[in-house]
C-alpha positions in Angstrom: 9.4 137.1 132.1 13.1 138.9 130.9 14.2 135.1 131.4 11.7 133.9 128.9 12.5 137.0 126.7 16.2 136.2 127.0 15.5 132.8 126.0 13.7 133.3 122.8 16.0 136.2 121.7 19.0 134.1 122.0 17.0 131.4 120.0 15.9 134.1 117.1 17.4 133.1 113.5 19.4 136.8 112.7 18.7 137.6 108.9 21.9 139.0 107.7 21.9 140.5 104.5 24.8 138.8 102.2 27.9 140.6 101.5 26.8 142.4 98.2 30.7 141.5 96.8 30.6 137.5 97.9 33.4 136.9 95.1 37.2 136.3 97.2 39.6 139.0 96.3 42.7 138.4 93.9 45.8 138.1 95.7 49.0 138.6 93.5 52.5 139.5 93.2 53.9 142.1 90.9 57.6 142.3 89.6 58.0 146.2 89.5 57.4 148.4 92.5 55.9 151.3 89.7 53.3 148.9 88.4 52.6 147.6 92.3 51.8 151.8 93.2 49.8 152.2 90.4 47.7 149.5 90.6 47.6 149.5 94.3 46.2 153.8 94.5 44.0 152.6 92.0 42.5 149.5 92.9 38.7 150.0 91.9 40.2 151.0 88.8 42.5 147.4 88.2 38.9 145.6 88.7 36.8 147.7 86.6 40.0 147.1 83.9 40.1 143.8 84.6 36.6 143.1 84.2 36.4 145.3 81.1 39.5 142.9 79.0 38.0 139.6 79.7 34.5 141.0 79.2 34.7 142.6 76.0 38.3 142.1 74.5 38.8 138.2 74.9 40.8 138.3 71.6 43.2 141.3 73.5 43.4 138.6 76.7 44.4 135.5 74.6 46.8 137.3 73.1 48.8 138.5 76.3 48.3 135.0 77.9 49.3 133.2 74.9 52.7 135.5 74.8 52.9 134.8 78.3 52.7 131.1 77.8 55.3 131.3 75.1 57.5 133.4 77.4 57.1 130.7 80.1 57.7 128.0 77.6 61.3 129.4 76.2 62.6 130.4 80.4 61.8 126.2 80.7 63.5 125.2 78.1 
């Protein structure tokens, strides 16, 4: 009887509930230590900032990258 019990345990399909944050974390590297601390104590902070710019100040967003692009295009030149 256990051996039968054993056997259909072992065969049971266990429902795990999915991770409620299935999206990978951001890895990246800062160039000031400062800005690393800050961001780093406040972590939940970063992604609730994060989130907030590209949901509801795109214009704010594409105005840093495009200055970052520029920046980018003027150290390959």
């Amino acid at each position: 009887m256990i051996e039968i019990y054993r056997n259909i345990k072992s065969k049971e399909v266990v429902d795990k509930k999915p991770n409620q944050n299935s999206i990978k974390p951001l890895k990246f590297q800062l160039k000031r230590q400062d800005s690393y601390d800050f961001y780093k104590s406040n972590a939940r902070f970063t992604g609730y900032l994060l989130d907030k710019i590209f949901s509801s100040d795109k214009d704010y967003l594409n105005k840093i990258f495009k200055g970052y692009h520029d920046l980018n295009l003027k150290k390959t030149k």
